[in-house]
C-alpha positions as CSV (number, residue, x, y, z in Angstrom):
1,X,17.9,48.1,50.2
2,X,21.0,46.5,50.1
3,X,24.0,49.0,48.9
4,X,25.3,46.5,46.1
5,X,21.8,46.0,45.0
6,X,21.2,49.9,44.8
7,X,24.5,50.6,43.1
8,X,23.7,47.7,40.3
9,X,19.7,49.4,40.1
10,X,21.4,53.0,39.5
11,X,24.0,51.5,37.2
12,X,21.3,49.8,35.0
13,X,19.1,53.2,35.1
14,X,22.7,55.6,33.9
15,X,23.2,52.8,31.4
16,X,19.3,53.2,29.6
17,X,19.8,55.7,26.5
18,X,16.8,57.2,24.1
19,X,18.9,54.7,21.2
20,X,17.8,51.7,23.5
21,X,14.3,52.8,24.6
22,X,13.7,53.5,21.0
23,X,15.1,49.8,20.0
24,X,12.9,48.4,22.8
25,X,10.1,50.3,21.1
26,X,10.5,48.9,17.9
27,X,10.7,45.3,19.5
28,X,7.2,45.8,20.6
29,X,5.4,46.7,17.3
30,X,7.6,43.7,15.5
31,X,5.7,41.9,18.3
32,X,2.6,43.7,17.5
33,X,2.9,42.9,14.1
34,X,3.5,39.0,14.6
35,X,0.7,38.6,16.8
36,X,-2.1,41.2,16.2
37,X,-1.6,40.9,11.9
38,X,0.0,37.7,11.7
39,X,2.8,39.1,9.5
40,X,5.8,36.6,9.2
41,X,5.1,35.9,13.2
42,X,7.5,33.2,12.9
43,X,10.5,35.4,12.7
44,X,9.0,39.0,13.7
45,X,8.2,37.4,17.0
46,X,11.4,36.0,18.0
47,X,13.4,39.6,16.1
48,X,11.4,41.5,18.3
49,X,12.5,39.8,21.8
50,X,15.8,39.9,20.4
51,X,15.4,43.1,19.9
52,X,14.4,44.5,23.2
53,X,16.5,41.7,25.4
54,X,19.6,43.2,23.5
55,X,18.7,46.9,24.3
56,X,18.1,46.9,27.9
57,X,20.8,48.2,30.1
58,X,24.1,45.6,31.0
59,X,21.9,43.1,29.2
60,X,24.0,40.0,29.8
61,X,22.1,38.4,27.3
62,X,25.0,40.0,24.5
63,X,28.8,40.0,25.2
64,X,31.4,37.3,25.1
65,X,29.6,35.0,27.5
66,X,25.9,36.2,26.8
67,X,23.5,33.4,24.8
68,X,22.3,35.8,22.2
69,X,25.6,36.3,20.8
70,X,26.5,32.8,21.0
71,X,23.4,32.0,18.8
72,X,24.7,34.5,16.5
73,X,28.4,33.0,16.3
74,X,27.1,29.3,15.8
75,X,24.6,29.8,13.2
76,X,24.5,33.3,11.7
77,X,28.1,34.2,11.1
78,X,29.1,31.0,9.7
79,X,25.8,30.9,7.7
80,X,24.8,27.4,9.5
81,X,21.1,28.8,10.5
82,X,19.9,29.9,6.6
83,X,21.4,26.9,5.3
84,X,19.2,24.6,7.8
85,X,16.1,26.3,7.0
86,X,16.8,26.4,3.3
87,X,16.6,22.6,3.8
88,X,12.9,22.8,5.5
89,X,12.2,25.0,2.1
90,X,13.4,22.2,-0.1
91,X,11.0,19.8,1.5
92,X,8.3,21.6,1.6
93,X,8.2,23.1,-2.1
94,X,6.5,21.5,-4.8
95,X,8.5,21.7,-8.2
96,X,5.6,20.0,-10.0
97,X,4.3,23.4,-11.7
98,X,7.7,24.8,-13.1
99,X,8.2,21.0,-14.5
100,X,4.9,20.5,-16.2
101,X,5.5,24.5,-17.9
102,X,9.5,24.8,-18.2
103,X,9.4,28.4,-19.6
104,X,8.0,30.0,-16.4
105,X,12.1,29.6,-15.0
106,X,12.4,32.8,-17.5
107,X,10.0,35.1,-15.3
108,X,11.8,33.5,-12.6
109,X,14.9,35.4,-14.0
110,X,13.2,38.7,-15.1
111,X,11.6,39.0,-11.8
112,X,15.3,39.0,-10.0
113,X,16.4,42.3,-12.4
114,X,15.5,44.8,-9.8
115,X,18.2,43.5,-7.0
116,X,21.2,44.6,-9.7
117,X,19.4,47.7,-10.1
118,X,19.3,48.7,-7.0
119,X,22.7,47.5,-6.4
120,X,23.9,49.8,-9.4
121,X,21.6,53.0,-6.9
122,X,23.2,52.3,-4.2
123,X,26.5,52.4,-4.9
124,X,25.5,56.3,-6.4
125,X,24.2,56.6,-2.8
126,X,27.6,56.1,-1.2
127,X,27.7,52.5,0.2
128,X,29.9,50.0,-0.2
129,X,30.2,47.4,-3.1
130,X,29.5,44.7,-1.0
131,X,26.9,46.9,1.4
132,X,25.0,47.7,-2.3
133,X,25.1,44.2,-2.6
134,X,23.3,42.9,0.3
135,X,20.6,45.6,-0.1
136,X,20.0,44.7,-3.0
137,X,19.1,40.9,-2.4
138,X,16.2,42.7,-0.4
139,X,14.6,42.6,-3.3
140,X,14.9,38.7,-3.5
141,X,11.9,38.5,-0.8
142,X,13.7,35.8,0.1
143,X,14.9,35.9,3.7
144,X,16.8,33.3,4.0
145,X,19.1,34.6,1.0
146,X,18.9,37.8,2.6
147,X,20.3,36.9,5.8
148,X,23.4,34.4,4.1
149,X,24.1,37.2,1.8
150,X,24.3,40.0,4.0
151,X,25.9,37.8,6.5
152,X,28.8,37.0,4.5
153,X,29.6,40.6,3.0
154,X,28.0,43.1,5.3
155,X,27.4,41.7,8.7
156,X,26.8,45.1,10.1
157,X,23.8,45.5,8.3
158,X,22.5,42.0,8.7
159,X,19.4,43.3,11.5
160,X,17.7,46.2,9.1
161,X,18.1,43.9,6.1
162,X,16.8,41.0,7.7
163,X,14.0,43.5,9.2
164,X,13.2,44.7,5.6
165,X,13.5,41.1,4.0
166,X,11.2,39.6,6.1
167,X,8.7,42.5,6.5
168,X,8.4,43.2,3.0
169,X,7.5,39.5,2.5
170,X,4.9,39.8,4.9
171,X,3.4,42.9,3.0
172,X,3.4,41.5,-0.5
173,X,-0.7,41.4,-0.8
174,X,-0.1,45.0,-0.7
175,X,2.9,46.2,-2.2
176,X,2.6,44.2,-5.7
177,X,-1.0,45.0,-6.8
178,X,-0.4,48.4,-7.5
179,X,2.5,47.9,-9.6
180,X,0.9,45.3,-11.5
181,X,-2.4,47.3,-12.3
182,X,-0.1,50.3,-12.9
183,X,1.7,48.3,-15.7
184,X,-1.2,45.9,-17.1
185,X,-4.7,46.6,-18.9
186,X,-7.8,45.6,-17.9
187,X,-7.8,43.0,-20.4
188,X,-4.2,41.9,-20.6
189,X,-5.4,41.1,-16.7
190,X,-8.5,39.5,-17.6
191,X,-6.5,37.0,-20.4
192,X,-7.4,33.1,-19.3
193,X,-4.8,30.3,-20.1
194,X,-6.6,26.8,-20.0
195,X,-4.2,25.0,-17.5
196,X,-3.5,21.4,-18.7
197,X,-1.7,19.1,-16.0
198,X,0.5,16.8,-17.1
199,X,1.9,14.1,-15.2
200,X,5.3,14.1,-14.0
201,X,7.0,11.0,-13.2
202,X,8.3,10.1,-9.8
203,X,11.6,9.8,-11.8
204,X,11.8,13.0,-13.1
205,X,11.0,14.7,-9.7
206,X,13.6,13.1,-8.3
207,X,16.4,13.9,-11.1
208,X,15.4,18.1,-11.0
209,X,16.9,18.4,-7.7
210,X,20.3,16.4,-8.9
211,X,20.4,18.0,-12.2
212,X,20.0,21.7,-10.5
213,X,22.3,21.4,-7.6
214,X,25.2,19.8,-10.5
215,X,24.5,22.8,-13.5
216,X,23.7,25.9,-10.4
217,X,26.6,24.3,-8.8
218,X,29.0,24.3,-11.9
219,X,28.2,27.6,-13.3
220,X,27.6,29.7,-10.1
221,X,29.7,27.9,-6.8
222,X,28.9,30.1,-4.9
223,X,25.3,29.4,-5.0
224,X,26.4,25.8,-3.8
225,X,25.5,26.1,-0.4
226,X,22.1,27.6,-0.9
227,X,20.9,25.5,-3.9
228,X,22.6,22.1,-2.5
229,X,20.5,22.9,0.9
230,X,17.0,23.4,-1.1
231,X,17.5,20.7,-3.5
232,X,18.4,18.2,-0.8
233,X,15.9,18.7,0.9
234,X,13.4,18.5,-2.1
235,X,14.9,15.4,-3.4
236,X,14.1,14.1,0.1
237,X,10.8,15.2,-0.4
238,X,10.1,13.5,-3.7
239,X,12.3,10.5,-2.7
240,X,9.5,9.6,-0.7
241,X,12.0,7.0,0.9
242,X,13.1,9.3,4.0
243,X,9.1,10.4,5.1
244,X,10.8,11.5,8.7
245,X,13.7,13.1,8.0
246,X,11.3,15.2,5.6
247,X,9.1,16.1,8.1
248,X,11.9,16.6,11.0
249,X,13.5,19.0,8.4
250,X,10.2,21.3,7.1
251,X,8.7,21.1,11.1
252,X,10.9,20.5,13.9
253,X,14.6,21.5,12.9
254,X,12.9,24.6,10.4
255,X,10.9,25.6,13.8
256,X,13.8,25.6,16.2
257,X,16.1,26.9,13.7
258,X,14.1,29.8,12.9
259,X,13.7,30.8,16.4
260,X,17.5,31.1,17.0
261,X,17.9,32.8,13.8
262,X,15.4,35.5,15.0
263,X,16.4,35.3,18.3
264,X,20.2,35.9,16.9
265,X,19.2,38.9,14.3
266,X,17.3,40.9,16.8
267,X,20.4,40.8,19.0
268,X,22.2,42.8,16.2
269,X,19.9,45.4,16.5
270,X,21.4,47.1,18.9
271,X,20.8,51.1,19.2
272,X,23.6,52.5,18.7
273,X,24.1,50.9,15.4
274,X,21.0,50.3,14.3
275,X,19.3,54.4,14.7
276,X,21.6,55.4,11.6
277,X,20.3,57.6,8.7
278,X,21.9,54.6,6.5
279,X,19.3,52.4,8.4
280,X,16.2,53.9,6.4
281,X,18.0,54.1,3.3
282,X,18.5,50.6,3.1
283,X,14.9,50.1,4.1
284,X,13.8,52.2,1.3
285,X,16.0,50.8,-1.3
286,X,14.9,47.2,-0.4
287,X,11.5,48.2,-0.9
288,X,12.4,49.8,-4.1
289,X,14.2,46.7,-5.0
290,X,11.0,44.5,-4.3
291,X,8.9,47.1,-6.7
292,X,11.5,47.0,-9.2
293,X,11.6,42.7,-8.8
294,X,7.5,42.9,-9.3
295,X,8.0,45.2,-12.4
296,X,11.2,43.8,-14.5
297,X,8.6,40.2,-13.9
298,X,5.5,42.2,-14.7
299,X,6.9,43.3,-18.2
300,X,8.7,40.6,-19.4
301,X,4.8,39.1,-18.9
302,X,3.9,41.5,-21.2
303,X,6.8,40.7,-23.4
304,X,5.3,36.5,-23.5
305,X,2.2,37.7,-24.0
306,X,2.8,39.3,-27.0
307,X,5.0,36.8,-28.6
308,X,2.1,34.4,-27.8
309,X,-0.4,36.3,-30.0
310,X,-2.0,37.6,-26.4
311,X,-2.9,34.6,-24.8
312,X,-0.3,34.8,-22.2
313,X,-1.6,36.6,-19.0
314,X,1.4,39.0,-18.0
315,X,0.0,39.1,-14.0
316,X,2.3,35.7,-14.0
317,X,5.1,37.5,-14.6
318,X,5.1,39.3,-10.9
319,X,5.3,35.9,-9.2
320,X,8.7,35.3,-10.5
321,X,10.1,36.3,-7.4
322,X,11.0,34.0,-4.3
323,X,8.3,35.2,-1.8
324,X,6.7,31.2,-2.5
325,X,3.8,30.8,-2.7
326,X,2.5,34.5,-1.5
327,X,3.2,36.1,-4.4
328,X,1.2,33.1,-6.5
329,X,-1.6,34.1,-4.6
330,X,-1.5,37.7,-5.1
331,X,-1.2,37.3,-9.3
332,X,-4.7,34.9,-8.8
333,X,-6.6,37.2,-7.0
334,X,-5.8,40.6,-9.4
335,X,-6.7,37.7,-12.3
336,X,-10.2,37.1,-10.3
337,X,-10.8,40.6,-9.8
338,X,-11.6,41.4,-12.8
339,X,-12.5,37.6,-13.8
340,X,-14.0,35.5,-11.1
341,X,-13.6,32.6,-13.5
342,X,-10.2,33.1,-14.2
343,X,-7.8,30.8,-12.4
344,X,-4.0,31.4,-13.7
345,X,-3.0,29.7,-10.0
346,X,-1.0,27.0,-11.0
347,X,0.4,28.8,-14.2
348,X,1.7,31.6,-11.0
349,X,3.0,28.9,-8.9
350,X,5.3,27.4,-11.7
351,X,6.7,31.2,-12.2
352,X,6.9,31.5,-8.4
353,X,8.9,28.5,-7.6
354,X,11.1,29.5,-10.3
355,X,11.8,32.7,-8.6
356,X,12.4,30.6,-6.0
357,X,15.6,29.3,-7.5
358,X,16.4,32.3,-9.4
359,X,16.9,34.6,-5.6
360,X,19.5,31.6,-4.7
361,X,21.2,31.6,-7.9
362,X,20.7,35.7,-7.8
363,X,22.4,35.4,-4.4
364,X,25.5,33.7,-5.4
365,X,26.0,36.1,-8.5
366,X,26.2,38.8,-6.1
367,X,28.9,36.9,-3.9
368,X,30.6,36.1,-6.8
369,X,30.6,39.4,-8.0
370,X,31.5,41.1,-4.8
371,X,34.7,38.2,-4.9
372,X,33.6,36.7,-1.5
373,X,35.7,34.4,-0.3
């Protein structure tokens, strides 16, 4: 064997520590996870390789000339990636359900309480205002507003809170049925509500995306960028004049973007930092967060359905967060659990795209807050 080669073979092997190993590991089941139970595989995939390209020994994958950390400077710290795919959101949501019943954008607001209380626990903990923060818009389910968040005022925590964001989402069929049978009755949960479609104009579809990027715009600027990028590309959707740049931006730029974004968080995952004791407190808090979310939704649910003289179904109130339309899904099928002929699905998915735009105005409260610049 050549010496030089030899040398570089034994440099690579001194360079390999149980932090990297470890990292590599944890690559492998996001991996396993993506592909064997098809959670979030979009993202966990690319995290994962990420992961374990960043942690192997004199990687040159990370560094000043290394591509994974020029994906990182040219769409994750200036925020260009989540902006992109918040675009692909906007074209692919349908508003229609939160239009035809108006009063579902309160549970989008009740279900975004548990990110400020969690905030408030971990700045008892010890972290930082603008570390509590970012661990808090865990809670969002919203990845995308997890990553821009975080990104902006703690970029050091940006992998385990993208890590948490995105897993969490993917685990929502089993993290919010507890907490909503824990917190319902058998027959709050059994309550029917006769949906009623009305018809929305073309017109109106197309104003909501104006008239929400102007008044979240005004009120919150800091939301701008996030609720400008969703509404655009929702009006494009409901334009219906711009068919290709509304299927370029929900298929081929979401796609590509999302694998860089991945690609880019899993090369912050780097040993050293990542294997802290902080690291599992934020993943517990954002879980806490996300229980907290389901629960502040869950009883102001409770709270409609007694002003309605009980013939509001409270599950609805635990799809006011963003996770869209997962978390729709999940209130329907406790509702036909214990009725198969109860189908509150639409009623859900006006309260879910709500929380939707809640987690970005949510987002841009906490930036505002924390005074980011």
């Amino acid at each position: 064997m050549d010496p030089s080669t030899l040398q570089q073979l034994l440099q690579g092997i001194s360079n390999v520590t149980w932090q990297s190993v470890v990292m590599i590991a944890i690559g492998g089941l996001l991996i396993f996870l993506a592909v064997a139970r098809e959670y979030e595989p979009l993202l966990l995939l690319p995290i994962g390789a990420g992961a374990i390209l960043t942690n192997l020994p004199l990687s040159p994958l990370i560094g000043a000339d290394g591509m994974l950390t020029a994906l990182y400077d040219m769409g994750v710290a200036n925020e260009l990636f989540p902006l992109l795919i918040f675009i692909g959101i906007g074209a692919l949501t349908d508003f229609g359900p939160l239009l035809e019943n108006p009063k579902m954008v309160l549970l989008g607001a009740a279900g975004q309480f548990g990110i400020f209380l969690t905030l408030i626990l971990a700045l008892m903990m010890g972290f930082t205002r603008n570390e509590a923060a970012s661990i808090g818009i865990i809670g969002a389910i919203d990845g995308p507003t997890s990553i821009y968040v975080s990104g902006i005022l703690a970029p050091h925590l940006l992998g385990p809170i993208t890590v948490a964001a995105y897993s969490y989402m993917a685990l929502v069929p089993l993290i919010m049925p507890p907490v909503m049978r824990l917190l319902t009755t058998k027959k709050e949960r059994a309550i029917k509500m006769p949906y009623t479609q009305r018809t929305i104009s073309q017109r109106t579809r197309i104003l909501f995306p104006i008239i929400v990027t102007i008044g979240v715009g005004t009120l919150v600027p800091f939301a701008t960028p996030l609720i400008g990028m969703l509404m655009l590309g929702n009006l494009m959707r409901e334009s219906k004049v711009v068919e290709r740049l509304t299927q370029a931006s929900s298929n081929e730029l979401a796609n590509v973007v999302t694998l860089f974004l991945g690609l880019a968080i899993g090369s912050t995952m780097k040993g050293e930092d990542f294997l802290k004791v902080g690291t599992l407190a934020i993943l517990g808090l954002g879980l806490l967060a996300f229980v907290l979310d389901t629960a502040t939704g869950v009883l102001f649910g409770k709270a409609m359905c007694l002003a309605s003289g009980g013939k509001f179904n409270p599950l609805i109130g635990a799809a006011g967060i963003s996770a869209f339309p997962m978390a729709a899904r999940v209130v329907q099928k406790e509702a036909s659990r214990e009725d198969f002929s109860n189908f509150i699905l639409m009623h859900a998915m006006g309260a879910n795209a709500a929380g939707q735009v809640a987690s970005v105005v949510a987002g841009g409260v906490l930036l505002a807050l924390m005074g980011a610049g």
